[in-house]
Backbone as a printed PyTorch tensor [residue, N CA C, xyz], in Angstrom:
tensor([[[ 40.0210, 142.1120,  43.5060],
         [ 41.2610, 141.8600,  42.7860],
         [ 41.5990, 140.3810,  42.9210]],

        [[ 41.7570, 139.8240,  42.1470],
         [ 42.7450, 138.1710,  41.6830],
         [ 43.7820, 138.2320,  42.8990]],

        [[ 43.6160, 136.8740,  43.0490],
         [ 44.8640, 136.5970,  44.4460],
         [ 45.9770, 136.6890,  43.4480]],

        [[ 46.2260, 136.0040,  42.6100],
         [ 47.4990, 136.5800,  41.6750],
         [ 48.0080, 138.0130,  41.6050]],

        [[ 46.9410, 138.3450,  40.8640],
         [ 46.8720, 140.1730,  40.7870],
         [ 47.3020, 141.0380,  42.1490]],

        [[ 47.3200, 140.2060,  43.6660],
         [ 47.3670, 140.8860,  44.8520],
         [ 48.5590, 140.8750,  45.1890]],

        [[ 49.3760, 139.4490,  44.8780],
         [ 50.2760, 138.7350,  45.2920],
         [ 51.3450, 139.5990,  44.1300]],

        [[ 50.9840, 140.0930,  42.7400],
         [ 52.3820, 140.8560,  42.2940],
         [ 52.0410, 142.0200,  42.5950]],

        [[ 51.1920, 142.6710,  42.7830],
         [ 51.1000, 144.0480,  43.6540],
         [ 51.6130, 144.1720,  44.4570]],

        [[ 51.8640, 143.2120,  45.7500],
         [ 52.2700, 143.3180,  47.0160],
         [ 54.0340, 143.2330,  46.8320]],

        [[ 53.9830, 142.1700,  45.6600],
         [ 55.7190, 142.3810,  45.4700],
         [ 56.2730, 143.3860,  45.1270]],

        [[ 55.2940, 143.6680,  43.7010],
         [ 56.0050, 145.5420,  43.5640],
         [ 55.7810, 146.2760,  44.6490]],

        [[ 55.3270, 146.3550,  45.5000],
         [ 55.3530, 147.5390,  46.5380],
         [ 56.5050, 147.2110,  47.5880]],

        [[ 56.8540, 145.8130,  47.5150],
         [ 58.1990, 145.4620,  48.0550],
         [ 58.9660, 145.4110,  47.3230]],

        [[ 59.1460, 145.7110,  46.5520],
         [ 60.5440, 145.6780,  45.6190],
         [ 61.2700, 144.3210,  45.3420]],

        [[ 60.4070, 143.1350,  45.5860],
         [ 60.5760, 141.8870,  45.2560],
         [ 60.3160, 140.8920,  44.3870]],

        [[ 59.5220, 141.5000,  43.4110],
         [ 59.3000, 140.8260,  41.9960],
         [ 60.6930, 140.6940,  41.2750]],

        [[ 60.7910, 141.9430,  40.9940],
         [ 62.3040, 141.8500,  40.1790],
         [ 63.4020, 142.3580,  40.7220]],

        [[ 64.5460, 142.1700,  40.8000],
         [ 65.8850, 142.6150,  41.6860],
         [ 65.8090, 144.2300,  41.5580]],

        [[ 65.4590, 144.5970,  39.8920],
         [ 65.5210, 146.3260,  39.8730],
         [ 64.7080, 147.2040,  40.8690]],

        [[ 63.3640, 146.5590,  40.9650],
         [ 62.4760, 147.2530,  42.1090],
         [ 63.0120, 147.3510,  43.3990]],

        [[ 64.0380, 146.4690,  43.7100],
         [ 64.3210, 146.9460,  45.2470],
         [ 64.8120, 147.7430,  45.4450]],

        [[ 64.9520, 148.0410,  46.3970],
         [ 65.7530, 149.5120,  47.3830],
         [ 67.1750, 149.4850,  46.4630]],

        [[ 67.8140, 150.8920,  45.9020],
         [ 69.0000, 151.0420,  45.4190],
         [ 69.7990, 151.7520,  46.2240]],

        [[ 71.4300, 151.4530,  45.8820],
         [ 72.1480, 152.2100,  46.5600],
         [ 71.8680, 153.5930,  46.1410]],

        [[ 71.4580, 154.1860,  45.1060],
         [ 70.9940, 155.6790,  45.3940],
         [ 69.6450, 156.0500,  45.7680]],

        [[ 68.6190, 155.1660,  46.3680],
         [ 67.9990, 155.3770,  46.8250],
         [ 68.2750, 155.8760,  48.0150]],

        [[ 69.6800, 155.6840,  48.7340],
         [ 69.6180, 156.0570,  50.3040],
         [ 70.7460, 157.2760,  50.2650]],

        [[ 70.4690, 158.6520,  50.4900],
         [ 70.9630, 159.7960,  50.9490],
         [ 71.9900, 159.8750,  51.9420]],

        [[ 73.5550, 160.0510,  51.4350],
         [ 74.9340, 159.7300,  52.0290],
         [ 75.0680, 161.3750,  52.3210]],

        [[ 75.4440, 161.8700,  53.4850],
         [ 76.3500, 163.0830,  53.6180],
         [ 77.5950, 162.5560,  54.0780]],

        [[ 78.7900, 163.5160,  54.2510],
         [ 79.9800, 163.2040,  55.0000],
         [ 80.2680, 164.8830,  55.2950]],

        [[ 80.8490, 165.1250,  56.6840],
         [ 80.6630, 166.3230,  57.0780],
         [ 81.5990, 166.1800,  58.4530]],

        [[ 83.2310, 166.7760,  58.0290],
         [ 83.9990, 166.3880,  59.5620],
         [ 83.9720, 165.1810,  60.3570]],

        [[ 84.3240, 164.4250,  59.6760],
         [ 84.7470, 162.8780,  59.8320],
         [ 83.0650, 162.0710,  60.7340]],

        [[ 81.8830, 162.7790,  60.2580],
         [ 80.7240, 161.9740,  60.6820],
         [ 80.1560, 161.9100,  58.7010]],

        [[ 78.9980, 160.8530,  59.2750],
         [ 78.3520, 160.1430,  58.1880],
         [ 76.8960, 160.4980,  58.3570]],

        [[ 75.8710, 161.3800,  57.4910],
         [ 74.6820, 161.1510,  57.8120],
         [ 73.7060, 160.4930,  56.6740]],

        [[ 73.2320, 159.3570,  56.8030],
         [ 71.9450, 158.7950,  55.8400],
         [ 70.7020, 159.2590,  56.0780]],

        [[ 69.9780, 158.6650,  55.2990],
         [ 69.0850, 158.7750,  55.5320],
         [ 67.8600, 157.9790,  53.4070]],

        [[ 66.8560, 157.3740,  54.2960],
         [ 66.0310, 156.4580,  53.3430],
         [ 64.4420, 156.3550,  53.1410]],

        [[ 63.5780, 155.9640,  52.8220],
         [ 62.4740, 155.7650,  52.8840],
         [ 62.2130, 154.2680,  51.7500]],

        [[ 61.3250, 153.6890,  52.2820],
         [ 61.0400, 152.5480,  51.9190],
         [ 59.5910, 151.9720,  52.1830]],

        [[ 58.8000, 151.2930,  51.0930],
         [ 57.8290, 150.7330,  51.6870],
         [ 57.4920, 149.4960,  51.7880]],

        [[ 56.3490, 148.8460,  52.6980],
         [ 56.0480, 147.4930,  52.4290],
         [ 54.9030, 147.2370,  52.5080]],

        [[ 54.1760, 145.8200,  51.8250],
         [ 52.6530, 145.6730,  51.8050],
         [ 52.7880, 145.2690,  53.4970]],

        [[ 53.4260, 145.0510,  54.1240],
         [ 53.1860, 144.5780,  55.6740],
         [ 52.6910, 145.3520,  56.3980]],

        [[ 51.3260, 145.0810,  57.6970],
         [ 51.0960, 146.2210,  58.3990],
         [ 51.7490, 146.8040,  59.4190]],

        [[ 51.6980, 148.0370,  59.6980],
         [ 52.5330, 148.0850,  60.5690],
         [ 53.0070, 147.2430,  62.0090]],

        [[ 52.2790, 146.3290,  62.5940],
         [ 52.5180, 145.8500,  63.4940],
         [ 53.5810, 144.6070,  62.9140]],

        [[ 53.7310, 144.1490,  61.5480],
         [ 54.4230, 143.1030,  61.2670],
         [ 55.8260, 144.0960,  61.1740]],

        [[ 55.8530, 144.9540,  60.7260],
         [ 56.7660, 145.8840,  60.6540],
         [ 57.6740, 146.1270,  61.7420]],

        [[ 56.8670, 146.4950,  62.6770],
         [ 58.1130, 146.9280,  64.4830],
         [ 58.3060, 145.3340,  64.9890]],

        [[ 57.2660, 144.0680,  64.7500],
         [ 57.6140, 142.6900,  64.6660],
         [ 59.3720, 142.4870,  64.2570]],

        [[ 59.0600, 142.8970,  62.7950],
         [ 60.7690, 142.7510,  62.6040],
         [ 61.5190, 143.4360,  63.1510]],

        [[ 61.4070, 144.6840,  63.2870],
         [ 62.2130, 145.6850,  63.2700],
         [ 62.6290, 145.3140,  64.8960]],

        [[ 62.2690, 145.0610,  65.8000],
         [ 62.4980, 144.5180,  67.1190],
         [ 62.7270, 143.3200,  67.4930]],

        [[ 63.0860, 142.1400,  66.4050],
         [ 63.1550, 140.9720,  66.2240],
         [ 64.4900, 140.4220,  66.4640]],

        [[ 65.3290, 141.6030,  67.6520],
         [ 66.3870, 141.5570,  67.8840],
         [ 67.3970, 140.0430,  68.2120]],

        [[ 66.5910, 138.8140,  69.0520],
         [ 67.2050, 137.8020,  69.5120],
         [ 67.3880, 136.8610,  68.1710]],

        [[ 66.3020, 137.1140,  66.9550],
         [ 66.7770, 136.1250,  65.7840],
         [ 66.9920, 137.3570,  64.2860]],

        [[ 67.7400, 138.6090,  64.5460],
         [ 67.7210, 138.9560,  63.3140],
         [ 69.0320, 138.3410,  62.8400]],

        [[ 70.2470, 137.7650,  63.1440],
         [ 71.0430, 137.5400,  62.1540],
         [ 70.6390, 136.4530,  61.7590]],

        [[ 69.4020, 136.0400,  62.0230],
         [ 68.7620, 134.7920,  60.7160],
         [ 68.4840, 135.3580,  59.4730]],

        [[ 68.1900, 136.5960,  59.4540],
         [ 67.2220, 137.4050,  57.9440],
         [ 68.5740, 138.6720,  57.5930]],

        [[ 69.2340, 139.5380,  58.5300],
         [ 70.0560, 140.1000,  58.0840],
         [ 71.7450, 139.6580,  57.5150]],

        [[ 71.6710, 139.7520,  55.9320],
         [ 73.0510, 139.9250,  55.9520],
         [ 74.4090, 140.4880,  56.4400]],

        [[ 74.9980, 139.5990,  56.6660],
         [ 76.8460, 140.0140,  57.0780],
         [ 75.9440, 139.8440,  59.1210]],

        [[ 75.4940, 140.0820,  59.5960],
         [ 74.8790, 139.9970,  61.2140],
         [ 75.1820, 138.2450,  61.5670]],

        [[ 76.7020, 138.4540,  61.8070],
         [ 76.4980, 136.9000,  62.6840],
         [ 76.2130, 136.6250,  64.0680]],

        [[ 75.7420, 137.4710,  64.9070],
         [ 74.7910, 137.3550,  66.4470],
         [ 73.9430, 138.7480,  66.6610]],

        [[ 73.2100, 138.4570,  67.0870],
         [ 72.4200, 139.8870,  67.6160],
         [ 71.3500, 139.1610,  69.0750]],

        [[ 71.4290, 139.5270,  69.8110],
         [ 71.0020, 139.2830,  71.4290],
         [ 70.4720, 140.6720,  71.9740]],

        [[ 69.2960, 140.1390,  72.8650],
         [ 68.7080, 141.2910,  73.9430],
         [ 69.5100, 141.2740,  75.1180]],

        [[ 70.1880, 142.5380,  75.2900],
         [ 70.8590, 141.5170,  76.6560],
         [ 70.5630, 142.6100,  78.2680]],

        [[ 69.2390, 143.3210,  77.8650],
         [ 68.4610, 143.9070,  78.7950],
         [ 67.2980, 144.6910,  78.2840]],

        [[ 66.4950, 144.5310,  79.0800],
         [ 65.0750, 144.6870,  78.3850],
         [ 64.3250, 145.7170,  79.8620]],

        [[ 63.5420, 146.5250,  79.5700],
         [ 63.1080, 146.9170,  80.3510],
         [ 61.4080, 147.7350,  79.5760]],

        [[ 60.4010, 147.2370,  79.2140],
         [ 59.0860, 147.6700,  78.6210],
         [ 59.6250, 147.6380,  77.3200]],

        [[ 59.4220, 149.1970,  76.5260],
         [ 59.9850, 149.1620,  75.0820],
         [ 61.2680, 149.6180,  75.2480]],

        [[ 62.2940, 149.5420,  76.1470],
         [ 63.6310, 149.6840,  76.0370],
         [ 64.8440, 148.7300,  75.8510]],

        [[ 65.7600, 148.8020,  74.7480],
         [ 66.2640, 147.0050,  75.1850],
         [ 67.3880, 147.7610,  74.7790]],

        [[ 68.8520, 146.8260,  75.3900],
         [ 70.2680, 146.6480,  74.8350],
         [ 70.6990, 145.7560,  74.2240]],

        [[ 71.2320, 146.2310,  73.0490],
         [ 71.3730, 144.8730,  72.1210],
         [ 72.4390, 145.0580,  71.7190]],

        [[ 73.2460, 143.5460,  71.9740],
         [ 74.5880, 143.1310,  71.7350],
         [ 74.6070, 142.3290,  69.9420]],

        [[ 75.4720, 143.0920,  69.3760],
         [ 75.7430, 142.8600,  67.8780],
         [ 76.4350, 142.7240,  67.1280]],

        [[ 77.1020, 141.2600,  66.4200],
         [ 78.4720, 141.6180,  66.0700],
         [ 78.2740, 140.2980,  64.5050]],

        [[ 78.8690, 141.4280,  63.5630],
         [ 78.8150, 140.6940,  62.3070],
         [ 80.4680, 141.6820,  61.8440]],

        [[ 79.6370, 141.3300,  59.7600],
         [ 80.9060, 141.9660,  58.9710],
         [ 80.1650, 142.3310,  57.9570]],

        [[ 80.8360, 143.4220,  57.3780],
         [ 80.1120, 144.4560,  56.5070],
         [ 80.7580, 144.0120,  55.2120]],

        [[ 80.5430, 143.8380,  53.7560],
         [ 80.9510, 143.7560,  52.4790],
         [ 80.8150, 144.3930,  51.7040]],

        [[ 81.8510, 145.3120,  51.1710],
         [ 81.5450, 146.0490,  49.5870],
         [ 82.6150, 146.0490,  48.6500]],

        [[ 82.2530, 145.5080,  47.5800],
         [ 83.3190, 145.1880,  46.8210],
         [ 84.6260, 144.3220,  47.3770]],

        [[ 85.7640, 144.6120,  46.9460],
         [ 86.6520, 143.6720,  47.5450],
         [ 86.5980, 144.2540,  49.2520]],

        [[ 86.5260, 144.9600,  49.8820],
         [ 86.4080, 145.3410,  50.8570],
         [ 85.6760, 144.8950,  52.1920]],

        [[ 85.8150, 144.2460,  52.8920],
         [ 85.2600, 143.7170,  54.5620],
         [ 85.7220, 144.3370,  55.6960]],

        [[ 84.9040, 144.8260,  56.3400],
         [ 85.0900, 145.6010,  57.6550],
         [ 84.1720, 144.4890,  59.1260]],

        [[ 84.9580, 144.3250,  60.1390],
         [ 84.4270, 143.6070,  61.1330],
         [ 83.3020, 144.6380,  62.0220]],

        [[ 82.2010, 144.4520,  62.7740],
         [ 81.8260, 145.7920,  63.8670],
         [ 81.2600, 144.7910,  64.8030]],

        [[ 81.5640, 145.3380,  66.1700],
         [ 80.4450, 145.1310,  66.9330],
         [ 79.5500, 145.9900,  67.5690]],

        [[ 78.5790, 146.3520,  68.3500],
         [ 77.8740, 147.2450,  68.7320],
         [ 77.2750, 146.6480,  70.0500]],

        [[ 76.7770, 148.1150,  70.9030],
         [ 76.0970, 147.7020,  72.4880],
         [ 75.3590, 149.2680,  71.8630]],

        [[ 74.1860, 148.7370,  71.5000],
         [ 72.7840, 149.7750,  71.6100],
         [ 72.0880, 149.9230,  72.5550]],

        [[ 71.4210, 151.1690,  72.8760],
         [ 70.4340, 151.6090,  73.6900],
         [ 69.0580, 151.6960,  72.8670]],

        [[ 68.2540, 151.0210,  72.4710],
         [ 67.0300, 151.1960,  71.7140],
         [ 65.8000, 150.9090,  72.3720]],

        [[ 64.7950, 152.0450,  72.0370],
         [ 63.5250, 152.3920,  72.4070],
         [ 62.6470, 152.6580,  71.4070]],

        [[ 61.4660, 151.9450,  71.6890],
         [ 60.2310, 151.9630,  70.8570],
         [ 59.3980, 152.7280,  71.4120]],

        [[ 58.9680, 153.8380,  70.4510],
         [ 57.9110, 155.1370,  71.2760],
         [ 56.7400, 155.0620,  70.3640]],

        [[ 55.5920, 154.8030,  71.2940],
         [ 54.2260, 154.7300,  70.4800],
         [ 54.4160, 153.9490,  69.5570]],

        [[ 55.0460, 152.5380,  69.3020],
         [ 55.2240, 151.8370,  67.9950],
         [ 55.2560, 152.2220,  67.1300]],

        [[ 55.5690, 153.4920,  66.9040],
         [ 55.7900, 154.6920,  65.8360],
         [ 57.1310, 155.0320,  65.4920]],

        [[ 57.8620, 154.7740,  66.2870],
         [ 59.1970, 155.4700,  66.3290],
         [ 60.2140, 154.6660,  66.8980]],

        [[ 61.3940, 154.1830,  66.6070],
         [ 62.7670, 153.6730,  67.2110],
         [ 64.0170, 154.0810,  66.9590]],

        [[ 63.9990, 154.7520,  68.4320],
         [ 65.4410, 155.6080,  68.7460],
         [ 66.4840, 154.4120,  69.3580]],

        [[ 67.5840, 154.7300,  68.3210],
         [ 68.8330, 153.8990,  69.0080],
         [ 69.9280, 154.8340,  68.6230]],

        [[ 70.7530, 154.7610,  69.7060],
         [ 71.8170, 155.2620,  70.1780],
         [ 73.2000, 154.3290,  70.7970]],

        [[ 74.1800, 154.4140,  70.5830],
         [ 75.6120, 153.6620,  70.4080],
         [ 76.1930, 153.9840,  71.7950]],

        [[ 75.9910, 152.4730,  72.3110],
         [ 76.4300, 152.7630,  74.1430],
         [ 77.9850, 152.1270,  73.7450]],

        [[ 78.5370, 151.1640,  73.2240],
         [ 80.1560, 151.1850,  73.0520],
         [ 80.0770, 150.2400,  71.5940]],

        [[ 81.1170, 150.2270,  70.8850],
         [ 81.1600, 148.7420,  69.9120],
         [ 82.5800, 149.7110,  69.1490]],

        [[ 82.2580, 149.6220,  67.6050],
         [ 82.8200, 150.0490,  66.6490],
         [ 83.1710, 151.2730,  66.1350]],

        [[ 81.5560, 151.7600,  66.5410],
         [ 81.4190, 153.5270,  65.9780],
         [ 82.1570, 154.0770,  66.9160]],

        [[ 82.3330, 155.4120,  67.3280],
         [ 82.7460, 156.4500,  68.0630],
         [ 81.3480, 156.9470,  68.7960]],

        [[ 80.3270, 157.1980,  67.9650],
         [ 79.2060, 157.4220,  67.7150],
         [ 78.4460, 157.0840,  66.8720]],

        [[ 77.0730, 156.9350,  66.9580],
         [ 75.8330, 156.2640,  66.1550],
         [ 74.7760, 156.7650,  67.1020]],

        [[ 73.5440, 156.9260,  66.2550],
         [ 72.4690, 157.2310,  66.4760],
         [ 71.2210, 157.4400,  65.7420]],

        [[ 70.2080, 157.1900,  65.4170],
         [ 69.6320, 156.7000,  64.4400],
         [ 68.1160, 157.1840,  64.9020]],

        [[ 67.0780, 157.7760,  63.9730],
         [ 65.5240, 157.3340,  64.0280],
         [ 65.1370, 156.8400,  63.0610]],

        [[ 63.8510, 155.8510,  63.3270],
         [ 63.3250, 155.4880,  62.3210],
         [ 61.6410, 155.6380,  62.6250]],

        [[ 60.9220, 155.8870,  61.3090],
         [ 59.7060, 156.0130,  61.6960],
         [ 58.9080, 155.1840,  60.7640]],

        [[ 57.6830, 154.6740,  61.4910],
         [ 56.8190, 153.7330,  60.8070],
         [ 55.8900, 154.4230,  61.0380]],

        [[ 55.2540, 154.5810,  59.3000],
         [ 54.4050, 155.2530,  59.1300],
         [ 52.8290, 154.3580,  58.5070]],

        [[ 51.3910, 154.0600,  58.9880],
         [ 50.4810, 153.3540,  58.2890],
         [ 50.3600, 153.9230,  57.1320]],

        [[ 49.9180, 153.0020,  56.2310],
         [ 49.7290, 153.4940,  54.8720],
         [ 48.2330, 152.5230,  54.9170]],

        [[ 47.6960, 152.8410,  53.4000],
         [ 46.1580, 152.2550,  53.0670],
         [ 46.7610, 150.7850,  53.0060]],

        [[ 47.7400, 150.5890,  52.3220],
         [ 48.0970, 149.1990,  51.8660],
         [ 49.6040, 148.8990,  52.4250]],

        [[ 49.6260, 148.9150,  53.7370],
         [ 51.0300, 148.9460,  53.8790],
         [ 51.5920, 149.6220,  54.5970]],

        [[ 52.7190, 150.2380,  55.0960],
         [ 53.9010, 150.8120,  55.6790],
         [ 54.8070, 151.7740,  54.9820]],

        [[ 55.1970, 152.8910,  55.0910],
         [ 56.2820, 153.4560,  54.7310],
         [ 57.3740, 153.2610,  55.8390]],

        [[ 58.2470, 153.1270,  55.7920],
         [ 59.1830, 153.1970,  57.3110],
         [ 60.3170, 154.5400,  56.4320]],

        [[ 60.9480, 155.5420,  57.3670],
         [ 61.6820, 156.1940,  57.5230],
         [ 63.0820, 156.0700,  57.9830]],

        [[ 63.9270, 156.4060,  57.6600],
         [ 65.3040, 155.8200,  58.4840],
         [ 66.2530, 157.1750,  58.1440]],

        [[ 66.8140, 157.4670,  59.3940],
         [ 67.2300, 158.6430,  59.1500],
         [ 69.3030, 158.2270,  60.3490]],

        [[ 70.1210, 158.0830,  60.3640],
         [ 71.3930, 157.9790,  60.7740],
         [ 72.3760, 158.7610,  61.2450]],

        [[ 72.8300, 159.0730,  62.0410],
         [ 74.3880, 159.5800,  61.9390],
         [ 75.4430, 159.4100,  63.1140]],

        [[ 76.0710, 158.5780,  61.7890],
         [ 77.4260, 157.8520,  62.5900],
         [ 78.8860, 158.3930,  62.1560]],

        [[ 79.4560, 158.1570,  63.5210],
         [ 80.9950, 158.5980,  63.3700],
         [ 82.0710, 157.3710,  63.7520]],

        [[ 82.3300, 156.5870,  62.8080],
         [ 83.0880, 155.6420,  62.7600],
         [ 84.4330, 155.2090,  63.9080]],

        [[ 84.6700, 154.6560,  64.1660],
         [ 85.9240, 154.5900,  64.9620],
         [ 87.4600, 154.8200,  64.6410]],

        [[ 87.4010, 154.5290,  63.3330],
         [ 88.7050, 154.3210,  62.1170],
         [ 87.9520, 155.2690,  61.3800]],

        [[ 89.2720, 155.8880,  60.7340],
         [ 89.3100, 156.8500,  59.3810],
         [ 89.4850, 155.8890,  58.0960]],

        [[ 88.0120, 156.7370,  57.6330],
         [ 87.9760, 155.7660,  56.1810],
         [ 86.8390, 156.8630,  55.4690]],

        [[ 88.0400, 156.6830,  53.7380],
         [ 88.0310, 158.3540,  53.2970],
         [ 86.4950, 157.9710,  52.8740]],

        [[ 86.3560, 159.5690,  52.6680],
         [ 85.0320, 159.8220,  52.2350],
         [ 84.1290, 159.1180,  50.7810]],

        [[ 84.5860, 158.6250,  50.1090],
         [ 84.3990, 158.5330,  48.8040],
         [ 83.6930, 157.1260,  48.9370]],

        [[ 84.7520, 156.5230,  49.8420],
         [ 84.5940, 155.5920,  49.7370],
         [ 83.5670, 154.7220,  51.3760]],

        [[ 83.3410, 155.1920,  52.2470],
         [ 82.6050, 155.6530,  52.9090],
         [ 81.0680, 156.0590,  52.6570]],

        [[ 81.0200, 156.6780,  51.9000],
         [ 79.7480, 157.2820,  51.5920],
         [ 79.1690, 156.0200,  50.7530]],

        [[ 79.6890, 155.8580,  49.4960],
         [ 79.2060, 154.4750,  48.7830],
         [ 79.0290, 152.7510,  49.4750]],

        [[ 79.8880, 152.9750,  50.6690],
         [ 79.5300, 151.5770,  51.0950],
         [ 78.6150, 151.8530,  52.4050]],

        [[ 78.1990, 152.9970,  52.6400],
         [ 77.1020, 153.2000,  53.7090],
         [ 76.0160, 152.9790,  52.6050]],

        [[ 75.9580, 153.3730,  51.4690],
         [ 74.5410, 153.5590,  50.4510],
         [ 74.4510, 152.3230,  50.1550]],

        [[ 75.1860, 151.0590,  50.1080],
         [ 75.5460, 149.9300,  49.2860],
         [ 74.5100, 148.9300,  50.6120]],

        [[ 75.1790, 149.3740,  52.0110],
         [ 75.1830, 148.2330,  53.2800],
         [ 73.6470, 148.9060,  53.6300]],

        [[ 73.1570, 149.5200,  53.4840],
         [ 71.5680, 150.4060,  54.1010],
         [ 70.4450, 149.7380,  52.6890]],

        [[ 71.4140, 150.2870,  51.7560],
         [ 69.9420, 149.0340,  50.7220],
         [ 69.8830, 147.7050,  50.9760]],

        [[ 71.1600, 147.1290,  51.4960],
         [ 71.3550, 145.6630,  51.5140],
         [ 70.2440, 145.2820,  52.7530]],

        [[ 70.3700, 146.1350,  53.9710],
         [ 69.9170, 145.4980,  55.0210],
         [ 68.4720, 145.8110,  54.8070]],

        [[ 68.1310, 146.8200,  54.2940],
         [ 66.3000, 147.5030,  54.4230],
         [ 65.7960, 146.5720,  53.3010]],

        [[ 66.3730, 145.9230,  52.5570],
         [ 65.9310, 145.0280,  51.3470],
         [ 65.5410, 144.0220,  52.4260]],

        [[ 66.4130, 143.2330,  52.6400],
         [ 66.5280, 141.9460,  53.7980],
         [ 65.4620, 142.2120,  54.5970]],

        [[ 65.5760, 143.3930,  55.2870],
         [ 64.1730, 143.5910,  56.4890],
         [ 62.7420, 143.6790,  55.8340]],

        [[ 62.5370, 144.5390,  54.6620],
         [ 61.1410, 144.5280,  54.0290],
         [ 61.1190, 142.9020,  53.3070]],

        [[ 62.2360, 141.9970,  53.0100],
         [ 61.8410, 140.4590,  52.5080],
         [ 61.6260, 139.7180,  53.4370]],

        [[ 61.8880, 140.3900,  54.9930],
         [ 61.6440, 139.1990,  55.9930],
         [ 59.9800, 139.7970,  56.2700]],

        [[ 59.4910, 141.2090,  56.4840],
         [ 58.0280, 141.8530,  56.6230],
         [ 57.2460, 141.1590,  55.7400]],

        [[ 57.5630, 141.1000,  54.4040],
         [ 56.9320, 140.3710,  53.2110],
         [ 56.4150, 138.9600,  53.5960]],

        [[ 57.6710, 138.1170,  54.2950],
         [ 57.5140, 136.6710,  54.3800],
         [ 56.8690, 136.5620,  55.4650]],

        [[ 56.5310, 137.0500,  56.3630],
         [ 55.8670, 137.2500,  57.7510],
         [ 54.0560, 137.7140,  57.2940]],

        [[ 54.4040, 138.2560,  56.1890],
         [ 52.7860, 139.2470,  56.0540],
         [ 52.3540, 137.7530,  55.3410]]])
């Protein structure tokens, strides 16, 4: 295949040729169920998987590549276990919400990253994600469920979880892209 020919292949499979190919807000699966939130997404990238948990664990410089993330720090590490201190602002529509977060996250078999909500914003959070090899690439999995700290109705809730999950998995497969 033409290095050209490789190079827009690899974009369509990132959803980075044209703005329509990327990740949509209805691409990502909103429940609301007794004041919790559950998502859940799938996404792919030409990156292999090792560039993949690269980002995805790229905790001390991701608010360089993630939007609204103005700090993110390791601030204990122990093998594949780390705590990570996190504090940005979320945007949808006229709407801005501040968060911070103290995660418990673990990398199992570079396959899998479980994080769980030790104090910040949420009430609760907890999250898997799975990276899956592909022939040409990565699928990653992302599956959520968080219970906010503040009441904030459903309607509107659900659409800016679908809005802020394409925003960031876009950002993370354009930083995998620029890395691959």
């Amino acid at each position: 295949m033409p290095a050209s020919l490789r190079v827009l292949s690899m974009l369509l499979l990132a959803g980075l040729a044209r703005p329509g190919l990327a990740l949509t807000d209805d691409d990502v699966t909103v429940a609301y169920k007794d004041g919790s939130y559950t998502a859940s997404l799938r996404v792919r990238t030409p990156a292999p998987p090792a560039i993949v948990l690269a980002v995805l664990t790229d905790f001390d410089h991701m608010a360089e590549f993630m939007p609204g993330l103005e700090s993110s720090r390791i601030v204990a590490n122990q093998g594949n276990s780390y705590q990570v201190a996190q504090r940005g602002k979320v945007k949808f529509g006229p709407f801005s919400m501040s968060y911070e977060s103290m995660r418990q996250i673990e990398v199992v078999d570079g396959q899998r990253i479980l994080s769980r909500s030790l104090a910040g914003s949420a009430r609760r959070m907890q999250s898997e994600m799975r990276i899956q090899p592909l022939e040409h690439g990565t699928r990653i999995e992302y599956h959520i469920e968080i219970e906010p700290e503040s009441w904030i109705p459903s309607s509107l809730g659900t659409n800016f979880m679908q809005h802020e999950l394409a925003e960031q998995f876009n950002a993370l497969t354009k930083e995998m892209f620029r890395r691959h």
